[in-house]
DRENTOR-385243 format. One line per field, with one value per residue (C-alpha): residue number from 0; z, y, x. Coordinates in nm, 2 decimals. Last residue first. Example, Ala and Ser with C-alpha at 12.3 -4.5 7.8 and 13.67 -1.06 7.14 Angstrom:
// DRENTOR-385243
i = 1/0
c3 = 0.71/0.78
c2 = -0.11/-0.45
c1 = 1.37/1.23
// end
This chain:
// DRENTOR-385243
i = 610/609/608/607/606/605/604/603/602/601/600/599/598/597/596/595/594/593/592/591/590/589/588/587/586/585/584/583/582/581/580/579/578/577/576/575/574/573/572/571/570/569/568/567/566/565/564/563/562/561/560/559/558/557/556/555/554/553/552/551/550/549/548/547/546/545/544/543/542/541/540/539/538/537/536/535/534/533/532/531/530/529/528/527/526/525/524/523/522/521/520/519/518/517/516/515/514/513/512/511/510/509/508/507/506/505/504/503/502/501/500/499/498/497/496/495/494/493/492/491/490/489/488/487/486/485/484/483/482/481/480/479/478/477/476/475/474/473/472/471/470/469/468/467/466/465/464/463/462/461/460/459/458/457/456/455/454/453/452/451/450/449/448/447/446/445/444/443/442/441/440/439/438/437/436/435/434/433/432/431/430/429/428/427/426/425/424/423/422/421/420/419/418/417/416/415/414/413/412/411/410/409/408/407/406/405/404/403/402/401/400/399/398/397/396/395/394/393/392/391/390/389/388/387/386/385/384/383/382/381/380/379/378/377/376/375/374/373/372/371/370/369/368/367/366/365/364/363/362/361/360/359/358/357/356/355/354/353/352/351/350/349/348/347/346/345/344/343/342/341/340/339/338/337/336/335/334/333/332/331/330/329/328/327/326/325/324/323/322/321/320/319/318/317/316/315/314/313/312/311/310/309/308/307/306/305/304/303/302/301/300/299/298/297/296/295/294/293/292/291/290/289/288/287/286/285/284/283/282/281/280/279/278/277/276/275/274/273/272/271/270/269/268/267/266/265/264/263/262/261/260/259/258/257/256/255/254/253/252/251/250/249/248/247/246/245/244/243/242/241/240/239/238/237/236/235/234/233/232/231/230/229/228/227/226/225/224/223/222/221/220/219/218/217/216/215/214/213/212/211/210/209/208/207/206/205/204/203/202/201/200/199/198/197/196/195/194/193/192/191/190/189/188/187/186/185/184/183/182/181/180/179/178/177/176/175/174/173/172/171/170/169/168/167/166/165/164/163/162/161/160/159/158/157/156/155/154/153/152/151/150/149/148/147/146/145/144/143/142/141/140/139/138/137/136/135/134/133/132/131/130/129/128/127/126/125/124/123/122/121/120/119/118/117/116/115/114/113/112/111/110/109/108/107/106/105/104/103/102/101/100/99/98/97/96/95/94/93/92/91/90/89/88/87/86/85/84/83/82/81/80/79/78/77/76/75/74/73/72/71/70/69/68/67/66/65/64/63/62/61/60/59/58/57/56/55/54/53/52/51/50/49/48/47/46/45/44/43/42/41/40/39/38/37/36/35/34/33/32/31/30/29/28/27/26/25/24/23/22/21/20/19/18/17/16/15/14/13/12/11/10/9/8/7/6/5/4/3/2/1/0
c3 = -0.13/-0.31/-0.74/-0.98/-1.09/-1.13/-1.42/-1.61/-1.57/-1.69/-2.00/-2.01/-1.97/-2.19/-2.47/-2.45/-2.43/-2.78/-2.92/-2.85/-2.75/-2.38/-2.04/-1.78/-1.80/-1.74/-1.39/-1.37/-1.16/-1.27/-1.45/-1.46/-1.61/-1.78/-2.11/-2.33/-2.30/-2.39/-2.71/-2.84/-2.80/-2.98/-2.87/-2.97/-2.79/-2.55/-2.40/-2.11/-1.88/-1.57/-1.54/-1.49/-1.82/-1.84/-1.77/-2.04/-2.31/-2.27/-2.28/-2.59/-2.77/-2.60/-2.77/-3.08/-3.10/-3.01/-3.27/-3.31/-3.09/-2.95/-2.72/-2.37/-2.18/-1.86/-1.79/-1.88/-2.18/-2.27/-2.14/-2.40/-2.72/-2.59/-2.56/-2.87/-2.87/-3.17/-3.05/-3.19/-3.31/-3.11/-2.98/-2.97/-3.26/-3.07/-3.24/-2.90/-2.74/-2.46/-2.56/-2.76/-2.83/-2.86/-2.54/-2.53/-2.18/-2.34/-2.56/-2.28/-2.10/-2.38/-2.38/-2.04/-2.11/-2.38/-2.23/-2.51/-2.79/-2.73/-2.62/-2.38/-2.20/-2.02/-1.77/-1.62/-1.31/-1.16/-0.86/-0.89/-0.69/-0.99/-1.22/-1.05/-0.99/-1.35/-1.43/-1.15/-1.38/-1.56/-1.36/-1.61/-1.95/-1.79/-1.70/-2.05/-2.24/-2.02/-1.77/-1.66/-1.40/-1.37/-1.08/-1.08/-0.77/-0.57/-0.44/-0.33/-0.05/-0.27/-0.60/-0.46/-0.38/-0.74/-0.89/-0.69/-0.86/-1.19/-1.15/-0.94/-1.21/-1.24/-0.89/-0.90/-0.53/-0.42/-0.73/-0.66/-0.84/-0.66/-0.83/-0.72/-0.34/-0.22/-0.42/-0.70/-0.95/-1.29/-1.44/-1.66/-1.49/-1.22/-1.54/-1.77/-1.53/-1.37/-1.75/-1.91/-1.69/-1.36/-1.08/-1.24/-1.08/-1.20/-0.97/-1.12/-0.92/-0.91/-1.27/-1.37/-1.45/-1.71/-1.76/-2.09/-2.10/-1.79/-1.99/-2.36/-2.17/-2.09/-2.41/-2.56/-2.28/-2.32/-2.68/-3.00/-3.32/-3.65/-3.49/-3.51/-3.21/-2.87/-2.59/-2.34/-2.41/-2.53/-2.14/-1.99/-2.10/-1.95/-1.68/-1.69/-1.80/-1.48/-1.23/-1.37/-1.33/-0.95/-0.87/-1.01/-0.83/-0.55/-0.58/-0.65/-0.39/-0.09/0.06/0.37/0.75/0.97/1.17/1.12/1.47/1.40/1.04/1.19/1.43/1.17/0.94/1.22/1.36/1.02/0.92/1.24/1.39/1.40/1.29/1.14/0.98/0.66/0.64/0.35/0.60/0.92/0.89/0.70/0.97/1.21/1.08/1.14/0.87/0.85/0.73/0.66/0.38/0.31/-0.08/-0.28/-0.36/-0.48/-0.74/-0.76/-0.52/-0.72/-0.89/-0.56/-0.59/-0.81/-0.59/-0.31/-0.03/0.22/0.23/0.50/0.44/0.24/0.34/0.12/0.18/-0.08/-0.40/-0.77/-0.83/-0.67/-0.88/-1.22/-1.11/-1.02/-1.27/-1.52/-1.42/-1.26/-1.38/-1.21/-1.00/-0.87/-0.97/-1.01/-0.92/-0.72/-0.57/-0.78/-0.69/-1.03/-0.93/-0.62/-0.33/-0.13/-0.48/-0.57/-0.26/-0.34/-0.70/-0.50/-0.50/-0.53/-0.32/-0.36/-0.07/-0.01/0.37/0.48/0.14/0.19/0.57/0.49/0.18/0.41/0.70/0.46/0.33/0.63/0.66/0.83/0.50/0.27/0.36/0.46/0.10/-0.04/-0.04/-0.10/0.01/-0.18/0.01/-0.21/0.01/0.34/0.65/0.85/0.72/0.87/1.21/1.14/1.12/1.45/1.64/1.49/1.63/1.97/2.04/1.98/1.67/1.71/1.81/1.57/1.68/1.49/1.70/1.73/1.86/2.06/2.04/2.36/2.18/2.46/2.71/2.68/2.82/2.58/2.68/2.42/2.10/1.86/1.49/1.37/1.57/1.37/1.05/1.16/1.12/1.01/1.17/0.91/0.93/0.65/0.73/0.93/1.23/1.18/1.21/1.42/1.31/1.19/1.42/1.75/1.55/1.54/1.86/1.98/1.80/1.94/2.29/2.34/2.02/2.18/2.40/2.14/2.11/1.79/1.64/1.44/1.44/1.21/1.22/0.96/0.71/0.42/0.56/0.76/0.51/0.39/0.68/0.55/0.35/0.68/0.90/1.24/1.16/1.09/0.93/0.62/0.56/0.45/0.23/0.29/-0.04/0.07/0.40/0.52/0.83/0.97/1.36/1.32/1.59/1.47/1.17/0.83/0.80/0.66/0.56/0.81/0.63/0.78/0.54/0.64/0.35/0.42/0.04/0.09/0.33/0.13/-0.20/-0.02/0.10/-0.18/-0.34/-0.04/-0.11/-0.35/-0.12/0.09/-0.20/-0.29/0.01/0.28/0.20/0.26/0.43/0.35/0.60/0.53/0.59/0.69/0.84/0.61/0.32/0.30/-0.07/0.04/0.27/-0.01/-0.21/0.01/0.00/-0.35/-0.40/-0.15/-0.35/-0.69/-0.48/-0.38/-0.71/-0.82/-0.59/-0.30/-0.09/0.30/0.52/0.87/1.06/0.81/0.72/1.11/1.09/0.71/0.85/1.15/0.92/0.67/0.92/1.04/0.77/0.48/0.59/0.60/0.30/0.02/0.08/-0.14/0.10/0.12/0.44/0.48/0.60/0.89/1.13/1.15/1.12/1.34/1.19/0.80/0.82/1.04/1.39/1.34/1.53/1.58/1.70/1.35/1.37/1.74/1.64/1.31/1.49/1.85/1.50/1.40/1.74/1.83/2.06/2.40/2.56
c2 = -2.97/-3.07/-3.02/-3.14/-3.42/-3.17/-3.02/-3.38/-3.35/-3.02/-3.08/-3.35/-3.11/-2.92/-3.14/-3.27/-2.89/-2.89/-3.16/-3.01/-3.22/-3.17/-3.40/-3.33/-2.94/-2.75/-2.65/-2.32/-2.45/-2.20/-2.39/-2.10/-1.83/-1.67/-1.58/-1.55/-1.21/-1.15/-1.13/-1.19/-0.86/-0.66/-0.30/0.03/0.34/0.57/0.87/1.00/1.39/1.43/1.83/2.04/1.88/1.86/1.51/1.47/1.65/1.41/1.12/1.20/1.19/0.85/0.71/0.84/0.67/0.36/0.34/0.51/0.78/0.88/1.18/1.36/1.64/1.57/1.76/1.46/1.54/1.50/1.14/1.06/1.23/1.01/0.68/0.73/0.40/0.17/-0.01/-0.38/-0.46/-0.68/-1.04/-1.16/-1.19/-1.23/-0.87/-0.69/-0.96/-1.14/-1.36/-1.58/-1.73/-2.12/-2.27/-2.49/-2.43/-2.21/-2.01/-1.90/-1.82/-1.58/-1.40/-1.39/-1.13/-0.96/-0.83/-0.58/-0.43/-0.43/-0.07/-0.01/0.33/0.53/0.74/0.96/1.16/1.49/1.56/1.84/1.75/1.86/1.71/1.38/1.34/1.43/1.15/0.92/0.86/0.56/0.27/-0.04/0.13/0.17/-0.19/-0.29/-0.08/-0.18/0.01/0.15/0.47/0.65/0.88/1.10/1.22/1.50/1.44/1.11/0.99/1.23/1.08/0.73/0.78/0.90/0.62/0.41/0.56/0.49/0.20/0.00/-0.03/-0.38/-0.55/-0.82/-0.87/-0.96/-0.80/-0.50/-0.31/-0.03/-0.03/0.25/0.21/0.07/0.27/0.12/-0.03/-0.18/-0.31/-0.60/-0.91/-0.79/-0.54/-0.82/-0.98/-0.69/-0.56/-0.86/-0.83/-0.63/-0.37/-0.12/0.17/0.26/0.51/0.71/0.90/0.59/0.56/0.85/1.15/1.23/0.95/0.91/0.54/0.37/0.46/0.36/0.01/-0.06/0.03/-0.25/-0.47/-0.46/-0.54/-0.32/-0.36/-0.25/-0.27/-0.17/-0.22/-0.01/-0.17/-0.35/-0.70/-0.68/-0.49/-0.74/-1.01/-0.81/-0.81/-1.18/-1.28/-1.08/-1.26/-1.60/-1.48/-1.40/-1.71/-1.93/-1.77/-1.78/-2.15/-2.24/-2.07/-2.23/-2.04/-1.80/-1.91/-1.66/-1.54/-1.73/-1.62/-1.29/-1.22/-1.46/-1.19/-0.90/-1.09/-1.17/-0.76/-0.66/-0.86/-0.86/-1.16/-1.53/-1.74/-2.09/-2.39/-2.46/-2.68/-2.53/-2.19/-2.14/-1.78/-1.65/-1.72/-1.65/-1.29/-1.12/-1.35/-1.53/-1.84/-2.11/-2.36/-2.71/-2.74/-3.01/-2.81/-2.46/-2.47/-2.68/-2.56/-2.35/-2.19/-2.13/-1.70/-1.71/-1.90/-1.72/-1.71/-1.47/-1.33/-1.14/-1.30/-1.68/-1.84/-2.14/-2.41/-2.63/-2.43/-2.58/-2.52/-2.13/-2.07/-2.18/-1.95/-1.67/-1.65/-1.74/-1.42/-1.49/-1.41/-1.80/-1.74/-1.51/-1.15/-1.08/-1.27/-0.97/-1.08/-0.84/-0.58/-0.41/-0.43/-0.26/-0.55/-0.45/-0.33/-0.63/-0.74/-0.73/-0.85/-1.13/-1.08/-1.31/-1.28/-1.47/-1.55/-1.52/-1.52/-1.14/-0.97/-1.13/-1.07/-0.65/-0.63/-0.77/-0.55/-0.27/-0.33/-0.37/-0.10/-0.37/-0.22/-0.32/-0.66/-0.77/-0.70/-1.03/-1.15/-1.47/-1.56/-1.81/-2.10/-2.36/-2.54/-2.54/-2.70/-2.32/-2.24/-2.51/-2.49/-2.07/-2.14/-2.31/-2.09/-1.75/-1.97/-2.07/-1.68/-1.58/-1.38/-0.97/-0.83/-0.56/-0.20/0.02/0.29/0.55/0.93/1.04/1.42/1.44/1.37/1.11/1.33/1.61/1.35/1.29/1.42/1.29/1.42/1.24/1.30/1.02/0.79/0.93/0.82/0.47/0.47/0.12/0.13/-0.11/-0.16/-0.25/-0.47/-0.47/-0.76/-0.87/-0.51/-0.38/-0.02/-0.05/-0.30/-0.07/0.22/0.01/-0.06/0.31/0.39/0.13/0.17/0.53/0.56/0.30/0.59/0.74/0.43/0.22/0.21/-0.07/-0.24/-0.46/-0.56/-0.76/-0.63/-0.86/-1.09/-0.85/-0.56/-0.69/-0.64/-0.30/-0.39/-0.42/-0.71/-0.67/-0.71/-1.04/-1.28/-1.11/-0.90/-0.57/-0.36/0.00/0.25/0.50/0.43/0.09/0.22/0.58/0.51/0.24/0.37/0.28/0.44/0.29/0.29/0.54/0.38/0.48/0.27/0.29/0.15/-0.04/-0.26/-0.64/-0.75/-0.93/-0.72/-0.44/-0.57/-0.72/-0.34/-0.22/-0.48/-0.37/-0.04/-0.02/-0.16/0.18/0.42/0.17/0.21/0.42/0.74/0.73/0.78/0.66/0.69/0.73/0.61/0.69/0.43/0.14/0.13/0.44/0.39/0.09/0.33/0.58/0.28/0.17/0.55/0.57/0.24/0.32/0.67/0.42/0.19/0.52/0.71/1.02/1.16/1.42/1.50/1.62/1.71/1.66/1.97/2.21/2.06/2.00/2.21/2.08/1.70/1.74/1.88/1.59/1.32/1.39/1.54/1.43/1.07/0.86/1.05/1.13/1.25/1.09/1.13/1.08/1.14/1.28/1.21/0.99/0.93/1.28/1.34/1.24/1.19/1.12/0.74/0.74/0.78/0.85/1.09/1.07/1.40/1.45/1.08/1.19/1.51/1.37/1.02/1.30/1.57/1.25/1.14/1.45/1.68/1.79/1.80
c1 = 0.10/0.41/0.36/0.59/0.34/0.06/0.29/0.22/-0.14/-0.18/0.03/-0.23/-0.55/-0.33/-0.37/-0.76/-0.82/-0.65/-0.80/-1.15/-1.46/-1.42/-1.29/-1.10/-1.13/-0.80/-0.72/-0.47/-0.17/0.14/0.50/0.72/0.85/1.17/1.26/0.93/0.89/0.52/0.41/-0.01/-0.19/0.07/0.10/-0.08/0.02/-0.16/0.04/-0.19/-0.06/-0.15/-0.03/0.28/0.44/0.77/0.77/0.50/0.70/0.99/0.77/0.61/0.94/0.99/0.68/0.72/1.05/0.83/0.57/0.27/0.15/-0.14/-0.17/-0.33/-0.32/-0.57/-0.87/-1.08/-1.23/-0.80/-0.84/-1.13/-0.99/-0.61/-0.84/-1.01/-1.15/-1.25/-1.53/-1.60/-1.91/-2.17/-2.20/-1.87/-1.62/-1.30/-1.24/-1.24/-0.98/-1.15/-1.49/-1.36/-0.99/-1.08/-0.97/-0.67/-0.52/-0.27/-0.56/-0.75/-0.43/-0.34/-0.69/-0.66/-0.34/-0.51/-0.78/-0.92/-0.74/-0.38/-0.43/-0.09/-0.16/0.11/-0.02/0.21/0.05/0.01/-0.13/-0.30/-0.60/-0.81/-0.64/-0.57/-0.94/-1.01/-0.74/-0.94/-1.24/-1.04/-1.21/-1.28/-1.16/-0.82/-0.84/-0.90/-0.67/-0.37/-0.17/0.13/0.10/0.45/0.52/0.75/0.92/0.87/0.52/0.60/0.33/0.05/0.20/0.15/-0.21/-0.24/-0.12/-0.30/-0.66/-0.47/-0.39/-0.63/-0.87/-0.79/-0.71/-0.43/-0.53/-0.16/-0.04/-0.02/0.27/0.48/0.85/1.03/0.96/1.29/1.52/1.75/1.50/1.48/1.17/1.25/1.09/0.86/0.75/0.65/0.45/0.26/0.23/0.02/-0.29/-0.32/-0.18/0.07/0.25/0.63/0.81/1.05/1.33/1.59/1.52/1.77/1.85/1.63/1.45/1.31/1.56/1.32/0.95/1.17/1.22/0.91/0.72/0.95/0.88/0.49/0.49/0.56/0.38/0.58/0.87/1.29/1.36/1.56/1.66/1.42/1.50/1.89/1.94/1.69/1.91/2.24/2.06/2.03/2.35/2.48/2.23/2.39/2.70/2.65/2.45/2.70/2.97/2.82/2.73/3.10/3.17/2.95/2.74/2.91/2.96/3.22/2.91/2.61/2.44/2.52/2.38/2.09/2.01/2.08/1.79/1.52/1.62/1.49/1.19/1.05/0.93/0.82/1.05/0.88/1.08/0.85/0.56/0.45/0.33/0.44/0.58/0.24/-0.02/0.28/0.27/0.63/0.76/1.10/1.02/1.30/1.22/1.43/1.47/1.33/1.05/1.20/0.93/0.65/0.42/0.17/0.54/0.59/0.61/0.24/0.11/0.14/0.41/0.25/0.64/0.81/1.16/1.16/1.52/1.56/1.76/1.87/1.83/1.90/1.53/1.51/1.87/1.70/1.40/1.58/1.78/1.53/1.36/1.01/0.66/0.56/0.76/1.08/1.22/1.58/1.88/2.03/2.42/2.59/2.32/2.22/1.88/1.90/1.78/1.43/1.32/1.09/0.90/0.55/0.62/0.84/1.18/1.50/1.85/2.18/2.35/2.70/2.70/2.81/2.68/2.34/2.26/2.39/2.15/1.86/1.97/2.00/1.65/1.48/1.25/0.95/0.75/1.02/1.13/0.74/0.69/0.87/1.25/1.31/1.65/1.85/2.08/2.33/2.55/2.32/2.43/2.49/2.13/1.92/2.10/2.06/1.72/1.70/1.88/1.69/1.39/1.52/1.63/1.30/1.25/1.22/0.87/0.72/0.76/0.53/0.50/0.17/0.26/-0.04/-0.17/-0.43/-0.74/-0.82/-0.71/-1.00/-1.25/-1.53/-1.91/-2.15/-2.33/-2.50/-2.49/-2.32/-2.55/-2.82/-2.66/-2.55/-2.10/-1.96/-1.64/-1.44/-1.09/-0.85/-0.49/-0.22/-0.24/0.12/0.27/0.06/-0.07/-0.41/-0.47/-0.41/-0.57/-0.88/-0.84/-0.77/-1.11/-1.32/-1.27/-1.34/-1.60/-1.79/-1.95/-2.13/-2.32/-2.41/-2.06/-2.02/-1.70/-1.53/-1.15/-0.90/-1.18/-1.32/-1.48/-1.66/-1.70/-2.01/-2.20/-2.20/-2.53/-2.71/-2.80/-2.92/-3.26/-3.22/-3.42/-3.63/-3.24/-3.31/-3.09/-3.12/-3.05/-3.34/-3.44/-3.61/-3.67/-3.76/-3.77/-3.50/-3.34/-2.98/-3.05/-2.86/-2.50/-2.26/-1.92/-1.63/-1.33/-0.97/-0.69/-0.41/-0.22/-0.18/-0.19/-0.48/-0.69/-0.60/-0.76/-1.05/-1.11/-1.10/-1.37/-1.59/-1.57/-1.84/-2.04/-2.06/-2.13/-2.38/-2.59/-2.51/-2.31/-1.92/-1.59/-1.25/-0.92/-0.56/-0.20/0.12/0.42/0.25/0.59/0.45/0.39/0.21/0.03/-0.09/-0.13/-0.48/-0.57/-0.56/-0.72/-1.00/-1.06/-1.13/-1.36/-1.54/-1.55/-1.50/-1.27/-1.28/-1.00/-0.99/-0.70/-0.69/-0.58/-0.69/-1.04/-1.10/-1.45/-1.54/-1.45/-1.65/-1.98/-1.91/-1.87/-2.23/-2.48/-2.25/-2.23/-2.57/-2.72/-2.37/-2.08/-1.77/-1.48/-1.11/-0.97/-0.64/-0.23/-0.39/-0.04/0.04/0.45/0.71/1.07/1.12/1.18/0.81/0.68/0.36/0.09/-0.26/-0.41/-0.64/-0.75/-0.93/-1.07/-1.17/-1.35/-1.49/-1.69/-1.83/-1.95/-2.10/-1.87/-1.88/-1.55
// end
């Protein structure tokens, strides 16, 4: 089959074939695509012919498509996914943050950035970076510490190795992560003769490999001398579909259960057994049964920072890590079982048959969890206020449901909300909570939001976000418009970055250079958020207190189009229940008191810390 190597990449992603929850469906769900020179002679000719087969969708702009495509597969709990294609030059680099974003929170995403001639008949061409020592180097180099593989294609014949190992990444469940096949112009457009086969329709697995026998032995030795065990649950629960396993492993042994942000929703929130979310934006559920702890079994977790408490929380217990990523499994010095998710948890299930937690330790663990959601109730219900915070806005987005939350999904990515929603977001459905917070990405939000309304059509899909990373990458609501998917965006405007601004302040800095009236160089904008959302295409308001809010709400389910609510909120609250002790270094020496203060606070926190 003769066929350039553009028109042999659609071909090939268009056969590609997933075995997923919902039975076999194509693996690449689309390509998103800015064209531009270096891409829309070659990839844009094969993606116009196999338009049907392999959907694609223009945005408006390339980091902001990444994101889509990035919480496409999230959404997919990584079953589905897509691929990106760009012009040289800037449209290229501005994937790169993407692609950091997905490296870190183990998402797949393909990338097939144009790339400069091969033949270097016409160089430098428009957009070409030049390195003065090695002609090798082009501004897709980038991508390498950023990609879990990089490939460029400089030969037609590449294409029949390279492809089915970037496919093979793509799809292995320790490996997962963004792929770059940096794509020369002229090589796009080359032709070559492919044997029919390899576009023979292939359906992809995604079998991971279960725990030795030795390892599930060892943990459950670790386990069956515990008193007071708690599971960690993180991502790895929910995209190795092991939910019931996990629910199934904590009902049998009396184990209470707390989530990471990646995690949160592998345990229904009203689960007796559910202590809520852990770290340093933890529930104090969590956090109080996480320092009482023993033993504690940590399931598909990178265990970051924010989960340890920098290393000071859970400390004097004895770790167990059940990850399918040995990188990850063999972290802190814990007892290491490599595998999946789902089989690790039945195997132990079996191997601790007739062995449960102490009682006096369930029953802590259950009453504790039950103050707690009764806490979130008194948090999130209905006040009285002037200025609302983040939880108040919260908890009128979870009561305008009309049936109930289980069909919401809440998207967020950075500043005050991730926190506040970990802690008082309620979810029953793996999936209904989809924050990243791996990367922490601002600007992720919207663009995500409209990957996750193409995964979940049917369901409503509600975007969270804060006045300064909507101002960083908002030109996704035209996207959303004009891809009709429709989103909910509600806007919190607490007048600049209000979430640093707090830290500032907690390690003694003077507020400056955050907050829009921090008196920087300059006046301070006042925004028009709902004028500017409307220009957009979308429908669009600004209301002013909370019952406003949740009329507003009503009118924006209804609505068949992305529709913005802005409100104002208080720059300065946060829910103060919860939390932990999180390393941020404070200078050792300055002329402020207050610096001079928290560098001891500092101090005294390093003291709790285990490397």
């Amino acid at each position: 089959m003769r066929l350039t190597v553009a028109q042999a990449i659609v071909r090939y992603l268009a056969a590609l074939r997933s075995a997923t929850p919902e039975g076999v469906e194509p693996l690449f769900a689309g390509v998103f695509a800015i064209f531009g020179h270096g891409n829309v002679a070659g990839m844009g000719e094969a993606l116009h012919a196999h338009r049907h087969a392999l959907p694609t969708y223009r945005a408006h702009n390339e980091q902001a498509m990444a994101h889509s495509a990035i919480a496409y597969a999230k959404a997919k709990f990584r079953r589905r996914m897509m691929a990106c294609t760009t012009s040289i030059g800037p449209g290229a680099t501005n994937l790169v943050t993407a692609a950091a974003l997905a490296h870190v929170n183990r998402l797949p995403v393909l990338f097939l950035p144009g790339d400069v001639f091969v033949s270097r008949a016409p160089d430098p061409v428009l957009q070409q970076v030049e390195d003065f020592g090695d002609g090798t180097i082009t501004a897709n180099d980038c991508f390498r510490p950023v990609s879990r593989h990089f490939d460029r294609i400089v030969h037609p014949a590449q294409l029949l190795t390279a492809l089915p190992e970037a496919v093979r990444v793509l799809t292995d469940a320790a490996l997962c992560g963004p792929v770059t096949l940096a794509l020369p112009q002229d090589v796009q457009t080359m032709a070559y003769d492919y044997p029919d086969a390899f576009f023979a329709p292939a359906v992809v697995s995604f079998d991971a490999p279960a725990p030795t026998a030795a390892a599930i032995a060892r943990a459950a030795e670790a386990l069956r001398g515990a008193q007071r065990p708690l599971i960690v649950a993180g991502g790895g629960v929910l995209y190795g579909l092991a939910t019931d396993a996990l629910r199934i492993f904590a009902d049998a042994h009396g184990i209470p259960v707390a989530e990471t942000q990646a995690g949160k929703g592998a345990l229904p929130w009203d689960h007796p057994l559910q202590a809520g979310a852990i770290g340093v934006t933890g529930s104090p559920a969590a956090n109080a049964l996480a320092a009482g702890a023993d033993v504690v079994l940590a399931v598909g977790t990178r265990l970051a920072d924010f989960t340890t408490g920098s290393h000071s929380l859970f400390t004097q217990a004895r770790l167990v890590n059940l990850n399918v990523n040995a990188f990850d499994a063999r972290k802190w010095h814990g007892i290491d079982v490599v595998g999946d998710a789902g089989s690790g948890l039945a195997a132990l299930t079996a191997a601790l048959a007739g062995w449960t937690a102490a009682a006096s330790w369930q029953t802590r663990a259950r009453d504790t969890a039950r103050a707690w959601r009764d806490d979130i109730a008194r948090l999130t219900g209905q006040r009285d206020v002037v200025l609302p915070y983040d939880g108040d806005v919260i908890g009128a987005v979870q009561r305008s449901s009309r049936t109930s939350t289980a069909d919401d999904v809440a998207v967020c990515a950075a500043g005050t909300l991730p926190g506040e929603l970990h802690k008082l977001w309620r979810t029953s459905v793996p999936g209904g909570y989809h924050v990243e917070y791996g990367y922490s990405c601002m600007g992720y939000e919207i663009a995500g939001g409209i990957g996750v309304k193409m995964a979940y059509p049917e369901r409503e899909v509600i975007v969270l976000v804060g006045d300064g990373s909507y101002l960083m990458l908002n030109a996704e609501i035209a996207t959303s418009v004009m891809l009709d998917r429709k989103l909910i965006v509600v806007l919190l405007d607490n007048r600049g970055y209000g979430c640093i601004s707090r830290l500032q302040q907690s390690v003694g800095g003077a507020p400056f250079n955050n907050l829009l009236d921090d008196g920087t160089a300059g006046s301070a904008p006042r925004i028009d958020f709902a004028a500017h959302a409307a220009a957009m295409g979308a429908r669009a308001e600004h209301v002013r207190s909370i019952p406003e809010l949740e009329a507003v709400l009503a009118r924006a389910r209804a609505s068949d189009r992305t529709y913005v609510v802005v409100i104002d909120t208080d720059p300065a609250r946060t829910t103060a229940e919860g939390g932990w002790w999180w390393e941020v270094a404070v200078p050792e020496v300055s002329e402020r008191a207050e610096v001079r203060a928290a560098r001891a606070d500092y101090e005294a926190g390093k003291t709790k810390q285990v490397p």
